[in-house]
C-alpha positions in Angstrom: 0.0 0.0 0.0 1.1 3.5 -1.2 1.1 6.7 1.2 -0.9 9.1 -0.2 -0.8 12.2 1.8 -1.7 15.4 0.4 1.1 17.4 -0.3 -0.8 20.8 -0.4 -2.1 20.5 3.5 0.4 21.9 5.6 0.0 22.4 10.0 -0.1 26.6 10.5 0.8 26.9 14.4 -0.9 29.7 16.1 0.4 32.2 18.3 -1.1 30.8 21.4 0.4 27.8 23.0 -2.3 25.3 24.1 -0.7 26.0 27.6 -2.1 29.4 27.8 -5.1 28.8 25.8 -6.1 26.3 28.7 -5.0 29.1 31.2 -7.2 31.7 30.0 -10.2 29.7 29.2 -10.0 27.7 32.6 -10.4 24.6 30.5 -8.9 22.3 27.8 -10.1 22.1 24.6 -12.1 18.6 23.0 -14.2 18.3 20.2 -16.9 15.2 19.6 -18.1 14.1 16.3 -21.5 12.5 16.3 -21.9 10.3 13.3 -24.6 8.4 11.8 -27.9 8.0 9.6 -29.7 11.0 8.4 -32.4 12.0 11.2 -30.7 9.4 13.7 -31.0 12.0 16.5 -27.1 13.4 16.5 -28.5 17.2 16.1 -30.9 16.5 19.1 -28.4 15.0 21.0 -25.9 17.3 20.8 -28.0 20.4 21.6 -28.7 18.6 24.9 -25.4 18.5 25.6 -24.3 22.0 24.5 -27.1 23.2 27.1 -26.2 20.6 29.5 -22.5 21.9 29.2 -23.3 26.0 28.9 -25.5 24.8 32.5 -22.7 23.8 34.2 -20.7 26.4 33.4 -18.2 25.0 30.9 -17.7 26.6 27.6 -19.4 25.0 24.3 -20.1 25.5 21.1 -22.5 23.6 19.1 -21.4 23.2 15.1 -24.3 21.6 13.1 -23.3 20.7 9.3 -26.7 21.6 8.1 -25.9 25.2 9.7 -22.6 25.4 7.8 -24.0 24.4 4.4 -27.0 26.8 5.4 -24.2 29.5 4.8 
């Protein structure tokens, strides 16, 4: 099997270390992907946890790929 990795992708590090980003937000960083059928409940889910999460006091963000097609 051949390694194909794209040649035209490159890493850009940012100005912030992850260090202080944790510092100043008071929290690492994670991101969860919820995969599965069409109208399998992932949306649903996920706002529930956003709120769940914004409730306790942690910081979320909710990104729905029907939103970022939506424009």
């Amino acid at each position: 099997m051949t390694d194909r990795r794209a040649t035209n992708i490159h890493w850009h590090e940012g100005n912030i270390s992850r260090d202080e980003r944790w510092r100043a937000l008071g929290a690492r960083g994670a991101t969860l992907w919820f995969t599965g059928l069409s109208a399998s409940g992932k949306s649903t889910i996920a706002s529930a946890l956003e709120q769940a999460l914004v409730h306790r006091g942690a910081p979320a963000y909710r990104l729905d790929g029907d939103n970022i097609r939506h424009g």
